[in-house]
C-alpha positions as CSV (number, residue, x, y, z in Angstrom):
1,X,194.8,80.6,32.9
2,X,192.3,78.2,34.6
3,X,190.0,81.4,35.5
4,X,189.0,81.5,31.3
5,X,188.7,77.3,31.3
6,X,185.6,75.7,31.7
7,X,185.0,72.7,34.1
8,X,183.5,69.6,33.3
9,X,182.1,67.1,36.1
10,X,182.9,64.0,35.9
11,X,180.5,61.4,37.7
12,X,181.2,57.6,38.3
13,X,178.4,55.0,37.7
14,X,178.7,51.1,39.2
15,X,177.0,49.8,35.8
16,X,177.1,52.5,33.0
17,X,173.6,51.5,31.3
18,X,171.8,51.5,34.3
19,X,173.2,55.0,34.4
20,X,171.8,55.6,31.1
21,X,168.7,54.7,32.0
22,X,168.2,57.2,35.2
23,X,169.7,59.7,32.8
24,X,167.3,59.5,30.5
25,X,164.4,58.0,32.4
26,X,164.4,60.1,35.5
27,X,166.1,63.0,34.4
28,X,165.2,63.6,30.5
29,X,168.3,63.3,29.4
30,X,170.1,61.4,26.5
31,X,173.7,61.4,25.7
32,X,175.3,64.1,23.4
33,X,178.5,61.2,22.8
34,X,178.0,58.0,23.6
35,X,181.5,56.0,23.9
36,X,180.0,53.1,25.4
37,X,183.0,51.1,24.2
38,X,184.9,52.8,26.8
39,X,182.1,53.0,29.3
40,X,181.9,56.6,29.2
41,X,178.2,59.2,28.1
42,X,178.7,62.9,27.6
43,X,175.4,65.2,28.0
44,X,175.6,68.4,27.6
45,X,172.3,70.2,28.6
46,X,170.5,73.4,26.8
47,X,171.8,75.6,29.5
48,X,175.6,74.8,28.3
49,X,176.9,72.7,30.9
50,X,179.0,69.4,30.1
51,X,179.4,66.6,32.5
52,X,180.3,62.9,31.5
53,X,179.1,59.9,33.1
54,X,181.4,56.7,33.2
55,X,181.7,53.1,34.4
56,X,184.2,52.5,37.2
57,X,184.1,50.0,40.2
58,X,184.6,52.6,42.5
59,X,181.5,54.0,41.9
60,X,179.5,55.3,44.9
61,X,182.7,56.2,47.2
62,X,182.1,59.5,47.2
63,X,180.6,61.0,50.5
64,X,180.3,64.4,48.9
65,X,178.3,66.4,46.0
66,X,180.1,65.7,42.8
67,X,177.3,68.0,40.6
68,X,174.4,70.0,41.0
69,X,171.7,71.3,38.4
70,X,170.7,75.0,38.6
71,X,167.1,74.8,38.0
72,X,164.1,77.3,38.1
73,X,161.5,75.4,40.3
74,X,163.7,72.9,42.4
75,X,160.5,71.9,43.7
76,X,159.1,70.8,40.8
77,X,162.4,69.5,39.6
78,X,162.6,67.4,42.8
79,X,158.9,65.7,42.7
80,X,159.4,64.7,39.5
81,X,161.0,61.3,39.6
82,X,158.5,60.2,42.4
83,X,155.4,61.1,40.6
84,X,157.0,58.6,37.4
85,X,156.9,56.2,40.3
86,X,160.7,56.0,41.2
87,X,162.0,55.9,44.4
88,X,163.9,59.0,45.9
89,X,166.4,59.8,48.9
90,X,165.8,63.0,51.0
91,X,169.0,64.7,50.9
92,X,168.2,67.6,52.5
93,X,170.1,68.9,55.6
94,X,168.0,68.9,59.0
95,X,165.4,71.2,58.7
96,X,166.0,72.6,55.2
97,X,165.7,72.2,51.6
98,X,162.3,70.9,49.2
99,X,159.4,70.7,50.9
């Protein structure tokens, strides 16, 4: 039954080292498998989740969340790629979200 299976996400990336790079640059984050042959990074994160990252040209389609990361101080979490000096998007909804 699918309600025992775990999910994995599975999130597109234009140019797959560039990905790497935000991955591990802005987020912390270095690949658990790295099948760069097929243009594909798996990370799996202390708190158990999986998600892979892979190389398609369809990259950046998608008008919609495709992951999130549950996080103590989303605050924090959310000011910490600026203050390394990289640019960020406000994504919150009118009116809500990080201040």
């Amino acid at each position: 039954m699918l309600t025992s299976a775990s999910v994995t996400a599975n999130i597109p990336a234009a140019d797959i080292e560039r990905a790497r790079s935000f991955y591990a640059d802005t987020l912390g984050l270095e690949p658990a498998t790295d099948l760069g042959d097929a243009g594909m990074l798996i990370y799996r994160t202390d708190g158990g989740t999986v998600f892979s990252v892979y190389q398609t040209e369809y990259a950046g389609q998608a008008g919609h969340t495709i992951a999130q990361f549950h996080v103590d101080d989303v605050v924090s979490e959310a000011r910490r790629p600026a203050g390394q000096g990289r640019r960020t998007r406000d994504l919150r909804p009118a009116g809500r979200g990080v201040g």
